[in-house]
C-alpha beads as a LAMMPS data file, in Angstrom:
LAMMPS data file: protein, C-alpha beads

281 atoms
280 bonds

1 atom types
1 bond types

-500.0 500.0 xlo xhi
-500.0 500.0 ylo yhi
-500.0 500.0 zlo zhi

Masses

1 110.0

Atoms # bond

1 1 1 0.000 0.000 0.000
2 1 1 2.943 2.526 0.829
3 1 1 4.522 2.283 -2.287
4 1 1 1.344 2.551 -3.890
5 1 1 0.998 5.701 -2.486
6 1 1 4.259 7.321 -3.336
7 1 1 3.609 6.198 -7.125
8 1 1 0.642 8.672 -7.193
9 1 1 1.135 11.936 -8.816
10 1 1 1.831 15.207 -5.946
11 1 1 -0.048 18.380 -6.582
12 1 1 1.138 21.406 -4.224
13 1 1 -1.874 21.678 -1.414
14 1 1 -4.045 25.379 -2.132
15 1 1 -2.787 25.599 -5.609
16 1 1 -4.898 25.484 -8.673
17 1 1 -4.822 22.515 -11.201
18 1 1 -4.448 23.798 -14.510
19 1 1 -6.098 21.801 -17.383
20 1 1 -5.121 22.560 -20.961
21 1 1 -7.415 20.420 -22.852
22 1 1 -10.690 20.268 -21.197
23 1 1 -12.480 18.730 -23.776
24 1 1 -10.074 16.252 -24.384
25 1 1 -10.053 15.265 -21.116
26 1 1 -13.595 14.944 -20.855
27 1 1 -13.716 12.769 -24.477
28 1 1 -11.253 10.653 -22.800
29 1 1 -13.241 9.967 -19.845
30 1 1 -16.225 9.475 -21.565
31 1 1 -14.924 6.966 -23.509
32 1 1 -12.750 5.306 -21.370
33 1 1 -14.490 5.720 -18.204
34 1 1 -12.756 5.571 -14.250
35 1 1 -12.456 3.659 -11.378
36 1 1 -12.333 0.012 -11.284
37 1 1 -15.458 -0.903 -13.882
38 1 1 -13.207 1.143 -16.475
39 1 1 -10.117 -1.608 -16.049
40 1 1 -12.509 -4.272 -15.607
41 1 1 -14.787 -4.390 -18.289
42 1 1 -15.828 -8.296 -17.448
43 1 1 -16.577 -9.468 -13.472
44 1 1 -18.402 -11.948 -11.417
45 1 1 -19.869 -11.506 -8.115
46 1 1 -18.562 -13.651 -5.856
47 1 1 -18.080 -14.220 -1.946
48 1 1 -20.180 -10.793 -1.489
49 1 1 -17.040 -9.414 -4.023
50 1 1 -16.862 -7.709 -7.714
51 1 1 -14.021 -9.538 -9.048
52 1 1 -12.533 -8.428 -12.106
53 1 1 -11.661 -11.141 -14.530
54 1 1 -8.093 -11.129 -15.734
55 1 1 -8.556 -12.480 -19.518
56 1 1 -12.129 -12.363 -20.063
57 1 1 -13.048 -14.206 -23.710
58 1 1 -12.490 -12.221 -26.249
59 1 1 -14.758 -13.404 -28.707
60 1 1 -16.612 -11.120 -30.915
61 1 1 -19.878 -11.136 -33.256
62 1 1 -18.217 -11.580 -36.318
63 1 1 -17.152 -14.909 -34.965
64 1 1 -20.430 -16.548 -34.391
65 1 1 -21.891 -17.991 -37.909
66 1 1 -25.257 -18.474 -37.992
67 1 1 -28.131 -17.181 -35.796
68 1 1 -28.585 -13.562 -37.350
69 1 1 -32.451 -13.199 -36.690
70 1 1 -31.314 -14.166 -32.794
71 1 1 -28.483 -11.601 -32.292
72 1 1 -29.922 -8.887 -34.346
73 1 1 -32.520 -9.002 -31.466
74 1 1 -30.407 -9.208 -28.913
75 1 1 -28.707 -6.205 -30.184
76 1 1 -31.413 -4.173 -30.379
77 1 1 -32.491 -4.491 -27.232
78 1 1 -28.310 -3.712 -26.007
79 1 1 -28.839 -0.569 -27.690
80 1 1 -31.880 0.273 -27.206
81 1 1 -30.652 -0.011 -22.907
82 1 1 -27.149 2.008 -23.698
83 1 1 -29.189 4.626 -25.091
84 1 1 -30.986 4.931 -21.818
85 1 1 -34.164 4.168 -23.034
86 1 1 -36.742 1.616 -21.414
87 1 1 -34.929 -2.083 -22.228
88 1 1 -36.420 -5.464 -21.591
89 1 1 -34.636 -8.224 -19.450
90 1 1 -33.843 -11.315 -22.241
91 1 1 -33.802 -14.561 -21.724
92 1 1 -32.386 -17.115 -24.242
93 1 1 -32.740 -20.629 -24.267
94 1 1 -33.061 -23.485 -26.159
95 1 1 -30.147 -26.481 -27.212
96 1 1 -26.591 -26.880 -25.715
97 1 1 -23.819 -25.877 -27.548
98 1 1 -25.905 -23.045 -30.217
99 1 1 -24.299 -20.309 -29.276
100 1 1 -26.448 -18.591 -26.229
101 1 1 -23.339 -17.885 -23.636
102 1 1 -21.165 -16.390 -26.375
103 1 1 -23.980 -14.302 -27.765
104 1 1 -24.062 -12.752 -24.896
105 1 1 -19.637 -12.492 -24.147
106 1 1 -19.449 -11.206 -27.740
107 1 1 -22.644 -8.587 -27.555
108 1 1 -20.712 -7.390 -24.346
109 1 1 -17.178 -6.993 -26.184
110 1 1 -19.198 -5.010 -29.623
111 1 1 -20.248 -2.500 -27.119
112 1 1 -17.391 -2.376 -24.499
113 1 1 -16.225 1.150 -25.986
114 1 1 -19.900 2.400 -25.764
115 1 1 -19.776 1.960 -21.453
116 1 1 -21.318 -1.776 -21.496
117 1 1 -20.080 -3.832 -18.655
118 1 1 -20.882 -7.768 -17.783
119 1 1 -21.138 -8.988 -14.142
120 1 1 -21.792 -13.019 -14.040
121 1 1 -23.733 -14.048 -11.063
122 1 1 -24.760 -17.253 -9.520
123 1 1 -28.228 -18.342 -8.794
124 1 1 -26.782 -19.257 -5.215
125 1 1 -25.504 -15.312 -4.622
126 1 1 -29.211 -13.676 -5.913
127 1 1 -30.054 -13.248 -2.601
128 1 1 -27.060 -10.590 -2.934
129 1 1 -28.693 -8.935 -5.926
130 1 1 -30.274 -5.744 -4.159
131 1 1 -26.633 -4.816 -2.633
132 1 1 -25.014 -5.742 -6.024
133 1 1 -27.129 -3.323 -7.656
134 1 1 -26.567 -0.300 -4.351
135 1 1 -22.880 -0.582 -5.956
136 1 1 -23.252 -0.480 -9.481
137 1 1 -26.227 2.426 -9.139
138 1 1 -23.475 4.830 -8.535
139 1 1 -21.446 3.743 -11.553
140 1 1 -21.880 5.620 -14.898
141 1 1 -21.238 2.597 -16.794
142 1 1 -24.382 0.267 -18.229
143 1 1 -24.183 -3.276 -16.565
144 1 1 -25.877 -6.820 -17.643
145 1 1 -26.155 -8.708 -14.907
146 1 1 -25.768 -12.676 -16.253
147 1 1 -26.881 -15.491 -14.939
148 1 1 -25.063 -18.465 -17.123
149 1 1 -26.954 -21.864 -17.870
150 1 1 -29.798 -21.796 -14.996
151 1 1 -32.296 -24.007 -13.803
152 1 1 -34.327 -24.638 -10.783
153 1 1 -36.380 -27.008 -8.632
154 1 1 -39.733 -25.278 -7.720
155 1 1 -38.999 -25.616 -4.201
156 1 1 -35.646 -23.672 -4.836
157 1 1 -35.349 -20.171 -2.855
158 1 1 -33.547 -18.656 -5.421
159 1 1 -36.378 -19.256 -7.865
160 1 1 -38.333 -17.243 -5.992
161 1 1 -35.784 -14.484 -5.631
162 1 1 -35.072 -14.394 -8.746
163 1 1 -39.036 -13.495 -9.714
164 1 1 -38.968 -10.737 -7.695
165 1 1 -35.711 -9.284 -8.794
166 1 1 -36.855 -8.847 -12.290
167 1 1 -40.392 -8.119 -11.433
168 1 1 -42.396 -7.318 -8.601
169 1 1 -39.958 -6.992 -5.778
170 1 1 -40.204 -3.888 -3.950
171 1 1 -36.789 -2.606 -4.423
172 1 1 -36.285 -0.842 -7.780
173 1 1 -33.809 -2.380 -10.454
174 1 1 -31.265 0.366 -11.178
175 1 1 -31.868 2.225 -14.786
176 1 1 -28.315 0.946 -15.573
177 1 1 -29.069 -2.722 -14.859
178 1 1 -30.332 -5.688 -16.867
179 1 1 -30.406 -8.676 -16.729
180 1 1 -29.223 -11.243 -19.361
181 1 1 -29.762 -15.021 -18.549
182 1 1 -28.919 -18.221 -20.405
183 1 1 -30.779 -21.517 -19.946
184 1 1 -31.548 -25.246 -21.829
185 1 1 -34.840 -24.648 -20.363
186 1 1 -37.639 -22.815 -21.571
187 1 1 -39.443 -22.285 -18.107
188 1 1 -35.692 -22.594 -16.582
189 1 1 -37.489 -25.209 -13.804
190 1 1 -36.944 -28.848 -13.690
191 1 1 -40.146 -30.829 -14.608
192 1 1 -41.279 -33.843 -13.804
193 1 1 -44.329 -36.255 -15.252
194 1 1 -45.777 -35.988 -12.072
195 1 1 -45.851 -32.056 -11.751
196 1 1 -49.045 -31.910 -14.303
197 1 1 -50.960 -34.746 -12.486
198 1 1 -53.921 -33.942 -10.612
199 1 1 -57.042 -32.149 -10.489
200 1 1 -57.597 -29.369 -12.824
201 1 1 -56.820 -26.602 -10.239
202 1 1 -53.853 -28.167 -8.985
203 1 1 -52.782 -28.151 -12.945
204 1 1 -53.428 -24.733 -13.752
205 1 1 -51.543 -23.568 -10.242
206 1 1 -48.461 -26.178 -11.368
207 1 1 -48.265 -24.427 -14.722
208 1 1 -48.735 -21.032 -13.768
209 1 1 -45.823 -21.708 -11.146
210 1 1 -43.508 -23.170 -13.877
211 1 1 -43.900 -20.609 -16.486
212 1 1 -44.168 -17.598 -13.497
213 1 1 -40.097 -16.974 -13.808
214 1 1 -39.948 -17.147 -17.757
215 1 1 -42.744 -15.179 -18.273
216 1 1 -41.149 -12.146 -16.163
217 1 1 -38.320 -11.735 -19.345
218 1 1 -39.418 -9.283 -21.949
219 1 1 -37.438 -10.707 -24.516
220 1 1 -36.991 -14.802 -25.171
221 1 1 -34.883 -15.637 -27.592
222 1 1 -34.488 -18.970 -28.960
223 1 1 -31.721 -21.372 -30.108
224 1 1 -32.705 -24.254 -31.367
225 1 1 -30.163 -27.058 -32.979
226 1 1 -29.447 -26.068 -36.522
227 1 1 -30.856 -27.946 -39.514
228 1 1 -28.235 -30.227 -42.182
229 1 1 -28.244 -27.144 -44.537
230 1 1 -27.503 -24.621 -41.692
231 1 1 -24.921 -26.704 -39.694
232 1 1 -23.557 -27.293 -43.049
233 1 1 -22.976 -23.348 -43.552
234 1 1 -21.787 -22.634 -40.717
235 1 1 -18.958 -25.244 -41.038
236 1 1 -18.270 -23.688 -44.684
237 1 1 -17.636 -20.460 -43.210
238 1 1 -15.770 -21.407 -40.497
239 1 1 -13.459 -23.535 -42.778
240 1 1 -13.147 -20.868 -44.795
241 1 1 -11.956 -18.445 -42.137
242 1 1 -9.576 -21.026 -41.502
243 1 1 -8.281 -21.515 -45.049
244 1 1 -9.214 -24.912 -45.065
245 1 1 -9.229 -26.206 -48.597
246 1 1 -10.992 -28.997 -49.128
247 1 1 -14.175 -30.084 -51.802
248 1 1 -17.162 -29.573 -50.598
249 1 1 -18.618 -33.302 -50.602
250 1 1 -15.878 -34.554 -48.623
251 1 1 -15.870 -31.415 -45.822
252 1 1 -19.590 -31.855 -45.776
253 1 1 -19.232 -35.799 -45.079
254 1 1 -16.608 -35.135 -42.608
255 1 1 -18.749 -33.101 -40.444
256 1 1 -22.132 -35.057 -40.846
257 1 1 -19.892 -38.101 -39.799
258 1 1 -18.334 -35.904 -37.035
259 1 1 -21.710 -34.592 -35.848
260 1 1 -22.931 -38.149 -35.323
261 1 1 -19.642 -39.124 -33.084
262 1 1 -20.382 -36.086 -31.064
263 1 1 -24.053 -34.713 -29.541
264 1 1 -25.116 -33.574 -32.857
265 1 1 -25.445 -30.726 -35.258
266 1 1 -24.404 -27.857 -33.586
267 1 1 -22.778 -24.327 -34.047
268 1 1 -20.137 -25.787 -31.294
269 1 1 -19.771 -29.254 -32.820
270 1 1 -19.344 -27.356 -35.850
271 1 1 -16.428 -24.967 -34.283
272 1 1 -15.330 -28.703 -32.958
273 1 1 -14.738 -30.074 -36.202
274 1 1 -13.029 -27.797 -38.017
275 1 1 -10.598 -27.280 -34.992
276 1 1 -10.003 -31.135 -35.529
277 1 1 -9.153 -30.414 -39.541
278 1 1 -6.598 -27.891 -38.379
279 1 1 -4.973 -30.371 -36.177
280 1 1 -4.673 -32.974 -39.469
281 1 1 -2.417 -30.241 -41.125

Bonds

1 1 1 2
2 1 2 3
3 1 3 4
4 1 4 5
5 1 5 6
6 1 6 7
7 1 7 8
8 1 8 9
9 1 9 10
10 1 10 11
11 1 11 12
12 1 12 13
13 1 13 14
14 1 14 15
15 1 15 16
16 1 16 17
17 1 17 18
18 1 18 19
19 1 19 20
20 1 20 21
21 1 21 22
22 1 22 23
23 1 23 24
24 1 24 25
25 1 25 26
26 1 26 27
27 1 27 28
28 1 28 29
29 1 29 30
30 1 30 31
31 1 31 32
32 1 32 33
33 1 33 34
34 1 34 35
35 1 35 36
36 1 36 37
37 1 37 38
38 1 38 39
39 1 39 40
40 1 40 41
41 1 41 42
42 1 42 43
43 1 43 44
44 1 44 45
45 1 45 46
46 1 46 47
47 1 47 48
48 1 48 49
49 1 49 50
50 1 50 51
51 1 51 52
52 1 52 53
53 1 53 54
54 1 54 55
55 1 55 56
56 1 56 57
57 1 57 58
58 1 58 59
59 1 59 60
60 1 60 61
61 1 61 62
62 1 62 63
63 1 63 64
64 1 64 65
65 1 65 66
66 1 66 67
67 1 67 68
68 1 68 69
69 1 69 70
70 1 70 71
71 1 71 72
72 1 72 73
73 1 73 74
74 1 74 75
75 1 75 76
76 1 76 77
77 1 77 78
78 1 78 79
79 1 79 80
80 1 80 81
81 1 81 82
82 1 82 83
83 1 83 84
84 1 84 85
85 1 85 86
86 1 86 87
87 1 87 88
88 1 88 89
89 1 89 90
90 1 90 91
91 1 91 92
92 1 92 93
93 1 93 94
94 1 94 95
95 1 95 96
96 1 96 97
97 1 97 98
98 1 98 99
99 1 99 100
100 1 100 101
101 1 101 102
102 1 102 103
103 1 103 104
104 1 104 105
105 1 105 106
106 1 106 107
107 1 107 108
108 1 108 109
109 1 109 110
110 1 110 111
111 1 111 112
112 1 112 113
113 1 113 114
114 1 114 115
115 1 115 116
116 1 116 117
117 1 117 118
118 1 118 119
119 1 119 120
120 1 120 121
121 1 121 122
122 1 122 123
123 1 123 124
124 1 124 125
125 1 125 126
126 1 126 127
127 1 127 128
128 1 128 129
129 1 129 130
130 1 130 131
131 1 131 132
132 1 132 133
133 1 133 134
134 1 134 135
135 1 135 136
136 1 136 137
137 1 137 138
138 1 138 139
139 1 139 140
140 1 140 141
141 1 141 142
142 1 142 143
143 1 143 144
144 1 144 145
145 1 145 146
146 1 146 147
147 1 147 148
148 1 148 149
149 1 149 150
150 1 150 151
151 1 151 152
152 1 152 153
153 1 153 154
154 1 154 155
155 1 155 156
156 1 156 157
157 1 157 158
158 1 158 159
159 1 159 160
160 1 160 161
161 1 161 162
162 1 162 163
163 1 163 164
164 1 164 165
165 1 165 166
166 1 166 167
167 1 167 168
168 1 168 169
169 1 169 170
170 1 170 171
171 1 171 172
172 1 172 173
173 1 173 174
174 1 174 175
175 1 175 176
176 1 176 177
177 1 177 178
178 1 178 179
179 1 179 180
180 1 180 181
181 1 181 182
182 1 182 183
183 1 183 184
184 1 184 185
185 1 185 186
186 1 186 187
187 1 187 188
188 1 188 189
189 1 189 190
190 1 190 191
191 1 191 192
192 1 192 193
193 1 193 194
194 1 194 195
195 1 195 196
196 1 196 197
197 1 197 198
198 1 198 199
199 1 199 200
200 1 200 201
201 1 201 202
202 1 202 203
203 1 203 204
204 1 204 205
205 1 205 206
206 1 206 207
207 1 207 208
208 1 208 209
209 1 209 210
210 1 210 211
211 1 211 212
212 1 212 213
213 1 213 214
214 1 214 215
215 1 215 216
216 1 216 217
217 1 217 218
218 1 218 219
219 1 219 220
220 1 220 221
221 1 221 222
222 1 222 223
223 1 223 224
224 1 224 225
225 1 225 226
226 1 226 227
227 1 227 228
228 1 228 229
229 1 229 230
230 1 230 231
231 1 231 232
232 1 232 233
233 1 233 234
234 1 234 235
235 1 235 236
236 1 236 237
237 1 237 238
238 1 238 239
239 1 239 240
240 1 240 241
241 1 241 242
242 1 242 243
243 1 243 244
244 1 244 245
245 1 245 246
246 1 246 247
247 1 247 248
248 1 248 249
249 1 249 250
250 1 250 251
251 1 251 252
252 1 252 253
253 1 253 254
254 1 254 255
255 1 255 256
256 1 256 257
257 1 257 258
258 1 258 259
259 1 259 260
260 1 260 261
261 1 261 262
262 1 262 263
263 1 263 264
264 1 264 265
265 1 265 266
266 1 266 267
267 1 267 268
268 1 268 269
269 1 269 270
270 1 270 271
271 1 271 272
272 1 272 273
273 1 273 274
274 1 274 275
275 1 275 276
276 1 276 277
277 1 277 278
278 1 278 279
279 1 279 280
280 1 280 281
């Protein structure tokens, strides 16, 4: 901490600080931004801390193939919030491995310059969300709060927390908050055969329980596993970005024969495969 201190700049006490390029200074701020949000443009909440995170992934829009109806929404609704207009909390779901994590990473890194900061949080620290949000109220930066790959059991407590921190809580969500989650789960709760037996009552209250969290997002987006033709593209381009020359009948039987080894078509198992051509070489 001492030498900390003597690194700092001195400035004579009762003397005033001249500024030569006021506007500069202020573009530079603006831009850039201060304090520790500006040097830590990716963080997770974690044992009641904001951590930063040293090498956050650095992957970009550009590098996701595939998808454009889901991400054009997704970034509208980023810049619609960054623009400080009204924004809706999104939730995207649908199959593993399409793409729904990185959407978010990438949508995160496009708008970095623009003041957009991530904080990951688990379902286990929600109960921490109201204090999370006390710190980040006084930040001008933009946050999304993101909740990776969640599910719950009805009976969870952080199911019910989580309702009321997107809706209906009585503590106000900052206007620089939202909240992006990512789930293989459409009502993000576990299910079982014997959650729609019974009466009709006890039916409708089961259903209207299950689809109570989902329903709360503004926005749903969903990723569903691509088609032949569309895993098929996706593996052109990103053998192409590779310059990976190969026909296409035999790159096209490579990966359907890949896909089948692995858990399917998939913007990941496509990623997967061509990372396995480059290895060949």
């Amino acid at each position: 901490m001492k030498e900390e201190i003597l690194s700092l700049p001195r400035f004579d006490m009762g003397k005033s600080f001249e500024i030569s390029d006021v506007k500069g200074l202020y573009g530079f701020y603006k831009r850039n931004g201060y304090g520790f949000f500006a040097k830590n443009p990716v963080c997770i909440y974690q044992n009641k801390k904001i951590v930063g995170v040293k090498s956050p992934d650095p992957i970009r829009l550009s590098d996701l193939k595939g998808y454009e109806r889901q991400k054009n929404i997704i970034i509208g609704n980023t810049r619609l919030f960054l623009s400080g207009r009204e924004a809706n909390n999104v939730l995207l779901y649908g199959d593993k491995g399409t793409g729904k994590s990185s959407t978010v990473k990438a949508v995160v890194n496009e708008f970095q310059e623009e003041g957009l900061r991530l904080i990951e949080i688990r379902k286990e620290d929600l109960s921490d969300f109201h204090t999370l949000c006390e710190i980040l109220s006084e930040s001008p930066f933009k946050f999304i709060v993101f909740l990776d790959d969640i599910s719950f059991a009805k009976e969870d407590e952080s199911f019910g927390t989580l309702k009321a921190v997107i809706e209906g809580g009585i503590v106000r969500r900052p206007d620089n908050v939202i909240i992006y989650a990512t789930s293989n789960r459409r009502h993000l709760v576990n299910e079982k055969f014997s959650d729609r037996e019974g009466d009709d009552i006890h039916i409708k209250d089961t259903i209207e329980t299950i689809t109570s969290l989902s329903d709360r997002f503004g926005i749903e987006v969903v990723f569903g596993a691509p088609d032949k033709d569309e895993y098929l593209k996706i593996v052109t381009e990103l053998a192409a970005e590779q310059g990976i020359e190969m026909d296409a009948e035999s790159l096209y039987l490579l990966a359907e024969r890949f896909a089948l080894l692995k858990s399917g078509r998939s913007p990941r198992t496509a990623r997967q495969f061509v990372t396995s051509l480059l290895a060949r070489e």
